[in-house]
N, C-alpha and C positions, 0 to 999 in steps of 0.2 A: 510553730510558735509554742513555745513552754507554755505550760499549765500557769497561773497568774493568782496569785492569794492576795486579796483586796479586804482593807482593816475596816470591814464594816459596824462595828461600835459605835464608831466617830459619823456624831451627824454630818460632819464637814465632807465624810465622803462619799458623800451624793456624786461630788464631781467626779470622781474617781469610779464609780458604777458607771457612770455615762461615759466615762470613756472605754473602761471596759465591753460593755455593751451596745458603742459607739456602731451604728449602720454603715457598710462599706462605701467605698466613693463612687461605688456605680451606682447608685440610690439618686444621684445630682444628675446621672445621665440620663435618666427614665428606665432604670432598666430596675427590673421589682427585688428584694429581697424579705423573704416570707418567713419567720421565723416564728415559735411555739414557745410556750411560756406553760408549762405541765410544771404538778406536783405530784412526790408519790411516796409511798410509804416504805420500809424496806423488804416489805413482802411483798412490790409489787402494786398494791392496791391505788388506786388512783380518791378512794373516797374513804374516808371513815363516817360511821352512821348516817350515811348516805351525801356526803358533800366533799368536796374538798377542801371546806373552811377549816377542816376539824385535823388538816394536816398541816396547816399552816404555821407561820409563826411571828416574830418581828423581824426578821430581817428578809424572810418572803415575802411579808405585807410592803416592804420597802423597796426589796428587785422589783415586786409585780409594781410599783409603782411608777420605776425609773424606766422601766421599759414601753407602758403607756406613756411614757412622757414623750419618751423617744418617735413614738410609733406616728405615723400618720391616720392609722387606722388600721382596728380589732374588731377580724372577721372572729366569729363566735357562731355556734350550731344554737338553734330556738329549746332544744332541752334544757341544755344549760344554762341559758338567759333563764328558763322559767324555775329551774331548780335550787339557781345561785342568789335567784333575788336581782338580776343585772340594773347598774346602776347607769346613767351616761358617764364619762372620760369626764376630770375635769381641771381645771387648770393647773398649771403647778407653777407658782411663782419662778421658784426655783431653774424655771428653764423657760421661763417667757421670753426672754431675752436670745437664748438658745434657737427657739423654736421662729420668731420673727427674724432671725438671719438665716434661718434655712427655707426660709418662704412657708411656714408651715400654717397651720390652724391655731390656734389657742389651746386646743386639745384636741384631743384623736377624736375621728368618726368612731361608732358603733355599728358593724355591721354584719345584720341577722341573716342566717341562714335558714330558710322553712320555706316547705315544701306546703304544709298543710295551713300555714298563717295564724295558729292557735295561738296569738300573741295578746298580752292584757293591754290595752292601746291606750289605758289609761295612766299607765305605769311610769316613771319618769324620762324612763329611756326616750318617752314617746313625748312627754308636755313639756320637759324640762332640761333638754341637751344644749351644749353649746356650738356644737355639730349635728344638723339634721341627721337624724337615725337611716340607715340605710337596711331596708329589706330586701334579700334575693331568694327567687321562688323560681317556681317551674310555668312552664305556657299550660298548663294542665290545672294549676292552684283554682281554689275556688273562687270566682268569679267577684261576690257579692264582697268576700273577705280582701281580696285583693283593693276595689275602690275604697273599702273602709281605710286598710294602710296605708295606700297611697295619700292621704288628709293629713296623715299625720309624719310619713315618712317616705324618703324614696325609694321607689319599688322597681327594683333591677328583675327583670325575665334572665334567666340564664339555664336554659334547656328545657327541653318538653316534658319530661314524667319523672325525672330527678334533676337536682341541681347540677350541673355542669359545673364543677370545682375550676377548672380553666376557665371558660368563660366569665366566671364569678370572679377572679382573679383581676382579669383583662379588664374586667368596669370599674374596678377598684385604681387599678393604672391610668387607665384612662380620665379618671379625674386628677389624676398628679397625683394618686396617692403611691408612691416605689417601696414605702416603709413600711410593711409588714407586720404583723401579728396577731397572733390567732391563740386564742387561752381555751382550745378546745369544744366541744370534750373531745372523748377518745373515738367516737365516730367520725366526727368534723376533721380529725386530726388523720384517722387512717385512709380517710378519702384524700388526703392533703398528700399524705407522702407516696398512696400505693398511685395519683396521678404527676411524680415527679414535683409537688409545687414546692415542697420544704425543704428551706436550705440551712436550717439552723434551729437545735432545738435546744431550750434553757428548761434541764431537769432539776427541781428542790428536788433535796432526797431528805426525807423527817424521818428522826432517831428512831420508829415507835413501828412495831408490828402490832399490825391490823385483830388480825387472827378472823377477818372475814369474808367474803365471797365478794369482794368492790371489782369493779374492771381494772384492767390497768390501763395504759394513757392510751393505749392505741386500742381500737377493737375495729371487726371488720377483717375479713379478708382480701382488701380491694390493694395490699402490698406484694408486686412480684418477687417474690424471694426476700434474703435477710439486704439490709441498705448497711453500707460499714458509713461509721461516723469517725473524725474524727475532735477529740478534747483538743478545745482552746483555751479554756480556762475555768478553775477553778474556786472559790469560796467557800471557806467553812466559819460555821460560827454558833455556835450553842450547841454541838452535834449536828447542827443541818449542815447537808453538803450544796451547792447551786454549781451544776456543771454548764458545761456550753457547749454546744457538740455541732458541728457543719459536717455539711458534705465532702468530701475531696474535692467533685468536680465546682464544688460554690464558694470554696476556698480560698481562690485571688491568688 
């Protein structure tokens, strides 16, 4: 597939993101596809003054949108929920219609990765979703903390003394969810690719060097060697670049 320039100016092309960004047709057969939604700076840096909000822009505010629309549901690591402020998924007119002929939810679930359950349960992810919040922890989480989540969300087990990224995978399928994504961070992300889960990764690249010591999108040495990607499509627009990079072997 040629690289793809999509005229994101025009509000009208919402449509035109969604099909670009369109989930492959094995998604209808049950079979999952996992895909990453990073920002990063051109040196690299995944944060500036410690967020990613600060590398953002309008027409990032608008992929990261079209792609929760898309999504069934956004596994996310509990850092970043706490660091980003996480909010619940929430409906988009714009593909309501979309989304009830593909059998979907009204919006994407949320779901938390923690090991340790340091979550604010007061927070809206927890009072105010329109998809029950989904937590996955370890058979080792604390006890006390875990019936507290459980009240407010469901609480997936998925391995004894860290999160089993497969397994954590597998409950997310197993509810019908085959639609993938995951907005990190770069720990949540390097356990995702170094266990085979990621099949598609959507890099914003922002005009703007850092000049600071942020992560980049991946940390973690849990990656066997370098993974080649390949571009299927690209967007540019105010100097932001938004690529789209799959695997070979997830390629179709």
């Amino acid at each position: 597939m040629n690289p793809l320039t999509v005229p994101v100016g025009d509000p009208a092309s919402l449509e035109s993101l969604a099909a670009v960004y369109a989930y492959p047709e094995q998604v209808t057969a049950g079979q999952p596809w996992l895909r990453a939604n990073m920002v990063a700076a051109l040196d690299g840096s995944a944060r500036l003054e410690g967020l990613s909000e600060g590398l953002s822009g309008e027409a990032d505010k608008r992929i990261f949108g079209v792609l929760r629309a898309l999504a069934d549901a956004v596994l996310v690591g509990a850092e970043t929920v706490r660091a980003e402020g996480y909010r619940p998924a929430r409906a988009r007119t714009e593909f309501a219609g979309a989304r009830r002929a593909a059998g979907q939810e009204a919006a994407s679930a949320i779901a938390i990765v923690s090991r340790g359950l340091e979550l604010d349960l007061s927070a809206p992810l927890f009072t105010g979703p329109l998809v029950r919040t989904v937590v996955i922890t370890t058979e080792d989480s604390p006890a006390a903390a875990r019936r507290a989540v459980a009240e407010v969300a469901d609480v997936v087990v998925a391995g004894e003394r860290s999160v089993d990224l497969r397994e954590a995978v597998a409950a997310l399928v197993a509810r019908g969810w085959t639609r993938l994504l995951t907005e990190g961070g770069p720990r949540l992300l390097g356990g995702l690719a170094g266990a085979g889960l990621l099949d598609e990764l959507c890099l914003s690249v922002a005009p703007l060097l850092t000049g600071g010591d942020g992560p980049g999108i991946v940390r973690g040495a849990g990656i066997p060697g370098a993974q080649h990607m390949r571009l299927v499509s690209l967007i540019e627009e105010k100097g932001f670049l938004f690529t789209r990079y799959v695997r070979p072997a997830s390629a179709g």
